[in-house]
C-alpha positions as CSV (number, residue, x, y, z in Angstrom):
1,X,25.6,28.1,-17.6
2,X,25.2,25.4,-15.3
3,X,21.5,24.2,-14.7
4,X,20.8,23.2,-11.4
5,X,18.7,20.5,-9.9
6,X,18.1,18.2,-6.9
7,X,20.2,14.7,-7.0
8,X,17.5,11.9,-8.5
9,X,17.6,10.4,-5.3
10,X,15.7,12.8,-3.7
11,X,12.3,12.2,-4.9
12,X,10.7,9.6,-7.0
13,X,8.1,11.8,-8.0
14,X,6.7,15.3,-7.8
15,X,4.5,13.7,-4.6
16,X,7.9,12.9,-2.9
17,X,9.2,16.4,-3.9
18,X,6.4,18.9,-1.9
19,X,6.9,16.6,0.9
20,X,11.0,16.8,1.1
21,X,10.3,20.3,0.9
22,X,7.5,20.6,3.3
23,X,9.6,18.9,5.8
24,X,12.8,20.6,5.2
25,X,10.9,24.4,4.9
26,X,11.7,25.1,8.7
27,X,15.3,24.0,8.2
28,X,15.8,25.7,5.2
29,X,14.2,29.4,6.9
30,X,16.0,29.2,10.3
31,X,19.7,28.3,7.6
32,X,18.3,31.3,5.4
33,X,17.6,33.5,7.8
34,X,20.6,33.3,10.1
35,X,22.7,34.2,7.0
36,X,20.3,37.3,6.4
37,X,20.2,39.1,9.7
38,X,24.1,38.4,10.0
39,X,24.1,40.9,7.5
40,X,21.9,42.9,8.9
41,X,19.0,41.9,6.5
42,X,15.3,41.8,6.9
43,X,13.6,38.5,6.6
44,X,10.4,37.3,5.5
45,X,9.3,33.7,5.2
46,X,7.6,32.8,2.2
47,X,4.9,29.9,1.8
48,X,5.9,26.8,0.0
49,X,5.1,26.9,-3.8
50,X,2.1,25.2,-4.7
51,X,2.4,21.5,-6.3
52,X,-0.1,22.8,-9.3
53,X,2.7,25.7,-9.9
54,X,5.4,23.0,-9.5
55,X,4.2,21.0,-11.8
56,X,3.3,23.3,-14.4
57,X,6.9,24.9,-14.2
58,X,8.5,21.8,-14.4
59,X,6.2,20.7,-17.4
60,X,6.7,24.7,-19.0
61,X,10.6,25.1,-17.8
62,X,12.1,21.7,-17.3
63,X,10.8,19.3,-20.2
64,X,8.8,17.6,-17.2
65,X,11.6,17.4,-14.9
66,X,10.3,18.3,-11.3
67,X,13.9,18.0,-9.7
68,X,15.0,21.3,-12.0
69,X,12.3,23.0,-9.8
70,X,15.0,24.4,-7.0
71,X,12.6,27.1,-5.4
72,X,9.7,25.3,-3.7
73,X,11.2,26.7,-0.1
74,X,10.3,30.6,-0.9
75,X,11.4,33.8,0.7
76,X,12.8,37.3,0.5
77,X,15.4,39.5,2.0
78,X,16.3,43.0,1.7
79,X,18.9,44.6,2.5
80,X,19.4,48.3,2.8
81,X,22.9,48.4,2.3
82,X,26.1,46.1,1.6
C-alpha cells in the first residue's frame, strides 16, 4: 500500500501545516464540492481538525510525522445513489 503524505516543502512544522490548511480550506470545499453535486451529492463542510488532534495523530499514527496527516480539510458527502 502506498502511504501518503504532503511534499516536505510544504510546511516546516506542524505551525506551518494548520495554517497551509487554514488558507487552502475554502479552496479545497468549493474543488470538493463541485465534484460532489456533479454527481448529484449532498455536501457538508466540515471544520478544520484541531492542531491538538493533529499532533497527537501524527505522534500515535505517523512516528511524529505531521506531513502523513492528509485530512486536516474535513468533510462528508452522501450520495443516494451511483
Amino acid at each position: 500500500m502506498t502511504e501518503l503524505a504532503h511534499p516536505n516543502s510544504l510546511a516546516r512544522n506542524i505551525d506551518e501545516l494548520m495554517d497551509v490548511a487554514s488558507n487552502n480550506n475554502d479552496m479545497m470545499h468549493g474543488v470538493v464540492r463541485g465534484i460532489v453535486e456533479a454527481m448529484n451529492g449532498l455536501y457538508k463542510e466540515g471544520p478544520l481538525k484541531k492542531k491538538e488532534r493533529v499532533m497527537e495523530k501524527a505522534e500515535g499514527d505517523y512516528e511524529g510525522n505531521f506531513l502523513k496527516v492528509i485530512d486536516i480539510v474535513r468533510s462528508s458527502a452522501v450520495f443516494h445513489a451511483l
